[in-house]
VONU-639119 format. One record per residue (C-alpha): residue number from 1; residue in one letter; x, y, z negated. Coordinates in Angstrom, 3 decimals. Last residue first. Layout:
// residues N
resi / resn / xx / yy / zz
NUM / a / X / Y / Z .
...
// end
This chain:
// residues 47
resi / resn / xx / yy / zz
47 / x / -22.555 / -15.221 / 5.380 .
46 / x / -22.706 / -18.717 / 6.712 .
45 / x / -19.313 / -19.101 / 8.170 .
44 / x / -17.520 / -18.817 / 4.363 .
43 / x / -14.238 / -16.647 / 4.427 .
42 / x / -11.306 / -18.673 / 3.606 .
41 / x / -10.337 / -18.469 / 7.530 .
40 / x / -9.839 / -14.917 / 7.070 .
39 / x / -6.816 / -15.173 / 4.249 .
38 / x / -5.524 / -11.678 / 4.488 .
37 / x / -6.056 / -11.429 / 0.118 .
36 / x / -4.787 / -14.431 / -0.163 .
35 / x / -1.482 / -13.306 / 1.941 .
34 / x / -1.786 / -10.148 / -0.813 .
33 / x / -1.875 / -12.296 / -3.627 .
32 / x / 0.476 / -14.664 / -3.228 .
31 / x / 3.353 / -12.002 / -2.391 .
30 / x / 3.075 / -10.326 / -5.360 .
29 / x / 3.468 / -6.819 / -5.104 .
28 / x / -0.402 / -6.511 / -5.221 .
27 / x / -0.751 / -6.565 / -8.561 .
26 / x / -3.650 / -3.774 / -8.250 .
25 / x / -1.454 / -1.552 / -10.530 .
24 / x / 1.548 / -1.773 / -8.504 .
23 / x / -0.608 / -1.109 / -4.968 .
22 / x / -1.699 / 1.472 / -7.252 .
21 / x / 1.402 / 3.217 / -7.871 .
20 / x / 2.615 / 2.183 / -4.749 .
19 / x / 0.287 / 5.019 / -3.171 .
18 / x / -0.143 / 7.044 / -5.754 .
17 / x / 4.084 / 7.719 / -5.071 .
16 / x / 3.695 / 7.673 / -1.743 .
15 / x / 1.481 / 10.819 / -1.424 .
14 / x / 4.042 / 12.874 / -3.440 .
13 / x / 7.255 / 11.348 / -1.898 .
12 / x / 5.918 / 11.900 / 2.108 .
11 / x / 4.955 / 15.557 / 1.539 .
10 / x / 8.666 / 16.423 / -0.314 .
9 / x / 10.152 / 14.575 / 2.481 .
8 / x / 8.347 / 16.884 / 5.091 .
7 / x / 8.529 / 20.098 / 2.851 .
6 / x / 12.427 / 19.112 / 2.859 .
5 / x / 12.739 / 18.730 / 6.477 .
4 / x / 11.184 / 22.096 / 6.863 .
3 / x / 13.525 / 23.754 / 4.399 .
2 / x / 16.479 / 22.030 / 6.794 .
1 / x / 15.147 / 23.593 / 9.890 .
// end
């Protein structure tokens, strides 16, 4: 039971770690630039 909890953590840490690594790289940590980034209204009608 416990080696299966550890293949489970082990799983979770080595796809989360390219995970916030490129939510680091894409600046995305700041708070600005994600809500601008969920921003639907800014999107032009006419598109």
């Amino acid at each position: 039971m416990a080696n299966l909890r550890f293949h489970c953590l082990a799983t979770a840490a080595l796809s989360g770690a390219p995970f916030g690594a490129g939510i680091y790289v894409s600046q995305m940590v700041d708070a600005k630039k994600v809500l601008r980034f969920l921003d639907i209204a800014a999107i032009p009608a006419d598109s």
